[in-house]
C-alpha positions in Angstrom: -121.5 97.2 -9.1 -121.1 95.6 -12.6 -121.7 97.9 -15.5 -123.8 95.4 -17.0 -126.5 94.5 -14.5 -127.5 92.5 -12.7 -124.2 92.5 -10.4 -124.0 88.4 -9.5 -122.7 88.0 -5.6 -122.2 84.1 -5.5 -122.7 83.0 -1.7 -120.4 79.9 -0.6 -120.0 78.2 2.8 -120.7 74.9 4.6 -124.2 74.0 5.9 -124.6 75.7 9.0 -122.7 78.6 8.8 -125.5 81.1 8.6 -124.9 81.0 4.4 -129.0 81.3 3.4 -130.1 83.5 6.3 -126.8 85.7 5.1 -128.2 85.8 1.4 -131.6 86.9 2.5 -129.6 89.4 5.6 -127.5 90.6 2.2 -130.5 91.4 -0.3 -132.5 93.1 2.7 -129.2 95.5 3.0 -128.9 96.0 -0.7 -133.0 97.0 -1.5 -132.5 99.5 2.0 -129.6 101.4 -0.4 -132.3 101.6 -3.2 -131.5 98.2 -5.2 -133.7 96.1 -6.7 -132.0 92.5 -5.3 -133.0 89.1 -6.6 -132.7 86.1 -4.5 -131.4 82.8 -6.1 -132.4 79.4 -3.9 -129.5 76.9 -6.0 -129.3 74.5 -2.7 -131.0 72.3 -4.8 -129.7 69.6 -2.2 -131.7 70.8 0.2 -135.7 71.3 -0.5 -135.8 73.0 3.2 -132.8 75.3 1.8 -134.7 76.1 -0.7 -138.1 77.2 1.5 -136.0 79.1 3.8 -135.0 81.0 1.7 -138.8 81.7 -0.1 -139.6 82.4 3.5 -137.2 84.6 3.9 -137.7 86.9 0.5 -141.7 87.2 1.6 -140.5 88.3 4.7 -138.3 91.3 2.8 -140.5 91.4 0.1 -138.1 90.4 -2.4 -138.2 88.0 -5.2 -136.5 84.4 -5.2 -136.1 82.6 -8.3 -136.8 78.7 -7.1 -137.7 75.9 -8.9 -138.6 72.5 -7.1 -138.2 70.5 -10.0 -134.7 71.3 -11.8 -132.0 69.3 -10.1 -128.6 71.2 -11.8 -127.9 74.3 -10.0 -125.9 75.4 -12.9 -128.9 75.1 -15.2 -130.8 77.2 -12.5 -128.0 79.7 -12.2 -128.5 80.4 -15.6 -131.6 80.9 -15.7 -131.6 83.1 -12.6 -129.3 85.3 -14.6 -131.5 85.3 -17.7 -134.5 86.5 -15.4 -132.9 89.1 -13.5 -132.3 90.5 -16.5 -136.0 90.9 -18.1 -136.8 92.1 -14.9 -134.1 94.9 -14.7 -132.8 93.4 -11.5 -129.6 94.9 -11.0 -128.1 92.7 -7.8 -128.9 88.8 -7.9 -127.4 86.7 -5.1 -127.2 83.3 -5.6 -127.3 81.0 -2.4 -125.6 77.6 -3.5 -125.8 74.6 -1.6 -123.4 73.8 1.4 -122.2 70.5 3.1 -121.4 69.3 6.7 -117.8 69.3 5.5 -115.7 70.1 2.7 -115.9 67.5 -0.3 -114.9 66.8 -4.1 -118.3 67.3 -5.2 -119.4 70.7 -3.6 -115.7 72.1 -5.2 -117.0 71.1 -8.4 -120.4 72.2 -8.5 -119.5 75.7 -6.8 -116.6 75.7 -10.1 -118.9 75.1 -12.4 -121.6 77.5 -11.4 -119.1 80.0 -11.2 -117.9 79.2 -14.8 -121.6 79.8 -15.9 -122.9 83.2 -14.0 -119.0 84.6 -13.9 -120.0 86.8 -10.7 -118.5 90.0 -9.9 -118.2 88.5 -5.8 -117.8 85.5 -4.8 -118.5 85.5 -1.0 -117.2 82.8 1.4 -119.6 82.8 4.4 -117.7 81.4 8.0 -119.2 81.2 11.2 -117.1 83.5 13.5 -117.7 80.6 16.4 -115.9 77.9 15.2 -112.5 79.6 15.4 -109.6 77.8 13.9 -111.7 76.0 11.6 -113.4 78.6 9.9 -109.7 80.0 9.0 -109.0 76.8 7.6 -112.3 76.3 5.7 -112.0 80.1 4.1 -108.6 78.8 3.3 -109.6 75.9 1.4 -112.6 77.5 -0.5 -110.0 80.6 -1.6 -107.8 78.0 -3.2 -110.3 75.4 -4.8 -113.1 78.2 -5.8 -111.5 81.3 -5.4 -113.8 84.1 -2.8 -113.5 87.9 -3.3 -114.3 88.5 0.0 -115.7 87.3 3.1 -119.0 87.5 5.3 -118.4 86.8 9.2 -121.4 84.9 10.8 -122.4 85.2 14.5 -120.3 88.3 15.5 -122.2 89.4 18.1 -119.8 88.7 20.8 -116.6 91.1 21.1 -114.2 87.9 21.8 -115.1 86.8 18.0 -112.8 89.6 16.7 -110.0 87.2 16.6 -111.3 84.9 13.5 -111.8 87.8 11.6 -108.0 88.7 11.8 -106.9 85.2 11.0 -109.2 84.8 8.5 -108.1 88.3 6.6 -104.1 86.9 7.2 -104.8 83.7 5.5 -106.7 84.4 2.3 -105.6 87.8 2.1 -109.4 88.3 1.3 -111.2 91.2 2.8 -114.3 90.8 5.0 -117.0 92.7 3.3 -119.8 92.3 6.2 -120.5 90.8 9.5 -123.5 89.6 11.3 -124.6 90.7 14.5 -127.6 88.9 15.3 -130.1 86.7 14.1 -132.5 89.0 13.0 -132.8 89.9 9.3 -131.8 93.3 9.6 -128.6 92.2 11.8 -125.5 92.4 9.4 -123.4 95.6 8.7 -120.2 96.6 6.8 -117.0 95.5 8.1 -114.7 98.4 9.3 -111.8 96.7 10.5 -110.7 100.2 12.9 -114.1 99.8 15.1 -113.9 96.5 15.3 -110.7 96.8 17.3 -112.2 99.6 19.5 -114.9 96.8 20.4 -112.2 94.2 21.1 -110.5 96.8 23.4 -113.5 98.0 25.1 -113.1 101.3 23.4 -116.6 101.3 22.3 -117.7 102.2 18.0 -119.6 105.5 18.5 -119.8 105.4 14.5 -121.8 102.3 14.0 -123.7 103.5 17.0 -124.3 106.3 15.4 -125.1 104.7 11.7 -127.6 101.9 13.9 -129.4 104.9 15.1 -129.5 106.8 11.9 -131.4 103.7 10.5 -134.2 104.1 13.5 -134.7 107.7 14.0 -135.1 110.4 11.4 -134.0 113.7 11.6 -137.7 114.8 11.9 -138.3 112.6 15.2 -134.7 113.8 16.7 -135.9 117.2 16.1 -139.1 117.0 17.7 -137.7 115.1 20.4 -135.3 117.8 21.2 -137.7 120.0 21.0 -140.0 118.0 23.5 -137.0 118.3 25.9 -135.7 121.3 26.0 -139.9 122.6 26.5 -139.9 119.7 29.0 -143.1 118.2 27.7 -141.1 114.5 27.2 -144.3 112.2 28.2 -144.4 108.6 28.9 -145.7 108.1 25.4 -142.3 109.3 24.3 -140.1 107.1 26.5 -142.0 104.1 25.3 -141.8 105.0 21.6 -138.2 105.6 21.9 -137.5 102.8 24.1 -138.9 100.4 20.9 -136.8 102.4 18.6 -134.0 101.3 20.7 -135.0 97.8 20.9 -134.6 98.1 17.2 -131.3 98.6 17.0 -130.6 95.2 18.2 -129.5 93.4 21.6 -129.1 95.9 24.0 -125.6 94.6 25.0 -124.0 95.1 21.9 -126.0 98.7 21.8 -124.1 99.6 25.0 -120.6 98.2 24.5 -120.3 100.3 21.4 -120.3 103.2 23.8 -116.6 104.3 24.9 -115.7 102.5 28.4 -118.7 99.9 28.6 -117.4 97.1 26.8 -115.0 96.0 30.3 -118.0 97.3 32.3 -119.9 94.7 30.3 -118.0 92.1 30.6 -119.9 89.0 32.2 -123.2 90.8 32.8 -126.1 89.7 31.6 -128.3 92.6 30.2 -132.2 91.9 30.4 -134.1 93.4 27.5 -137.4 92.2 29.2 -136.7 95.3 31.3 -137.6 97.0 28.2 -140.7 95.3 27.7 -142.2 95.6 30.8 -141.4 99.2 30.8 -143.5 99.0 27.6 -146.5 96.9 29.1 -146.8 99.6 32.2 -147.2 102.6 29.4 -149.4 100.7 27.2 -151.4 99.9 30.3 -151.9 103.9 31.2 -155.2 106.1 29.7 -153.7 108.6 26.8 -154.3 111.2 29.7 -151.9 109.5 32.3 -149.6 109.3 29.9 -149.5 112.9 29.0 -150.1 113.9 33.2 -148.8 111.6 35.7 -149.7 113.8 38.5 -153.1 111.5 37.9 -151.6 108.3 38.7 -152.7 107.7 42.2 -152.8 104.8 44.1 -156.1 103.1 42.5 -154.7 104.1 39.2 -151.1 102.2 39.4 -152.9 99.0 40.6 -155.0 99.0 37.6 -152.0 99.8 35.8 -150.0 96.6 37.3 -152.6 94.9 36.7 -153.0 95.3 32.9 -149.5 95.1 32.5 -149.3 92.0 34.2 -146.6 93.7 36.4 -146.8 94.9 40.3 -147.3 98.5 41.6 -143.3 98.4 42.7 -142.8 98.5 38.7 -144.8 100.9 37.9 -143.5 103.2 40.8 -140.5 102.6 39.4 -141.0 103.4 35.4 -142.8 106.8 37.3 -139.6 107.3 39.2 -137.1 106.9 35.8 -139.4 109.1 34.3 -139.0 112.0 37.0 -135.6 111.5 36.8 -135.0 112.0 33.3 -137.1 114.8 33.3 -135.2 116.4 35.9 -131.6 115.2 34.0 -133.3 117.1 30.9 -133.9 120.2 32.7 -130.4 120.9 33.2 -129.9 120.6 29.2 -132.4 123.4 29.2 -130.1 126.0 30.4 -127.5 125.6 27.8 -130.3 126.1 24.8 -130.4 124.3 21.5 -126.8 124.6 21.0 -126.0 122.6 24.1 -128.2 119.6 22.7 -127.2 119.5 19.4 -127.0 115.7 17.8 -125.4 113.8 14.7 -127.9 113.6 12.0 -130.6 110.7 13.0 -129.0 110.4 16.8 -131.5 109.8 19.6 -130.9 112.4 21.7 -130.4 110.5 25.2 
């Protein structure tokens, strides 16, 4: 951080490489660390650009300096930074406009905007799918503007590992974050070492284990364990933890972080509306079959089907996984606490 806030992160990129949707992904990931971000809408080519990004800061409930009617995004950079300032903001991150291709223009106005807010980062943002191009986009905007670092786009997919190398050899920039998804929660720090486990199907227990640190706190591990090894792990519990999972992101990406499933995983399609159903059947139980499903006869799972919008084969089946696990915990209970002992914030199953 600057020792002067705010800290000014200048966002660059083309149109269409994920550059406002980054900005916003960016700030979110800053105020979880305990900042107090600013967002900066200077796509003044773009009126939708600019709503986005309004959208976007509602949605995180962080500020965007905007203004419809200036039309120089260096006069609106300046006062950005002014602002931040009387409101002791101590990150802004300006999103400044991009183009459909590289032109005279853009360069300019990204120099000049530079020259006025003199930010401590200047981020080039590349979409990780378009390859070859991407390297020679960064390439460009690292010699014309001059980046600090570099955000990778779209990185959800294992195969995409290879731009981020030849991006890194070319501008000798580092990559500071990548983005895994499209939801606004979906971007992470780039550790170059787990990122070649995932290309080798090694799996990256440590961002699997940072991903579930940020859904489960020690609290709910604790009683969780505590639920198993006194096998009194209800239906209740499966579905709450089953959404906490869900919140980690696309279950594929979830699993090929795990050592060994990244080949297993190659070319299957994993259905997350598995997940949802399994939801719908629980949601569709009384609090008392939840708790006892020694109740659930056969009138009971047809109601249940029914409200779940799902057939009594389903829910026969979300009562068999349940026994199952059950029985799979059981034979954690012999080796005591010790024996079920977790990382800090780890689901423990």
């Amino acid at each position: 951080l600057a020792p002067n806030p705010p800290t000014v992160i200048m966002m660059t990129g083309l149109q269409g490489s994920g550059k406002t949707t980054t900005s916003a992904k960016l700030a979110g990931h800053f105020r979880k660390s305990g900042r107090r971000p600013m967002l900066v809408a200077a796509d003044l080519q773009r009126p939708a650009a600019i709503e986005q990004l309004i959208t976007l800061g509602k949605q995180l409930d962080i500020p965007v300096f905007h203004s419809f009617e200036e039309k120089d995004p260096v006069t609106l950079a300046g006062q950005s930074l002014k602002q931040a300032r009387l409101e002791a903001i101590d990150i802004l991150i300006i999103d400044t406009a991009g183009r459909l291709h590289i032109d005279e223009r853009l360069m300019e106005e990204l120099k000049n905007i530079k020259q006025a807010v003199n930010p401590s980062e200047t981020l080039f943002i590349a979409d990780a799918m378009t390859g070859q191009d991407a390297v020679n986009i960064a390439k460009e905007f690292n010699e014309t503007v001059g980046i600090d670092g570099i955000i990778l786009t779209k990185m959800d997919g294992d195969a995409r590992g290879g731009a981020a190398l030849s991006i890194r050899s070319v501008t000798s920039k580092p990559i500071k974050f990548i983005g895994t998804g499209e939801k606004i929660d979906m971007i992470e720090q780039f550790y170059p070492d787990r990122i070649a486990s995932r290309i080798l199907g090694m799996g990256d227990v440590l961002s699997l284990i940072d991903k579930a640190q940020e859904s489960f706190d020690e609290l709910e591990t604790a009683d969780l364990q505590k639920k198993f090894l006194e096998d009194s792990f209800t239906f209740e519990d499966l579905r709450d933890n089953l959404r906490k999972i869900r919140s980690m992101g696309p279950l594929e990406n979830i699993l090929s972080m795990i050592p060994g499933m990244g080949k297993q995983l190659k070319g299957v399609d994993v259905d997350q509306k598995q997940f949802i159903k399994v939801e719908a059947i629980v949601d569709s139980m009384t609090p008392a079959e939840r708790r006892h499903p020694k109740l659930l006869n056969g009138s009971r799972k047809k109601r249940i089907a029914m409200g779940s919008g799902t057939s009594v084969v389903d829910v026969n089946r979300v009562i068999k996984q349940q026994k199952e696990m059950k029985k799979m915990l059981k034979r954690f209970k012999g080796k005591g606490k010790k024996g079920m002992r977790m990382p800090a914030g780890f689901p423990p199953f």
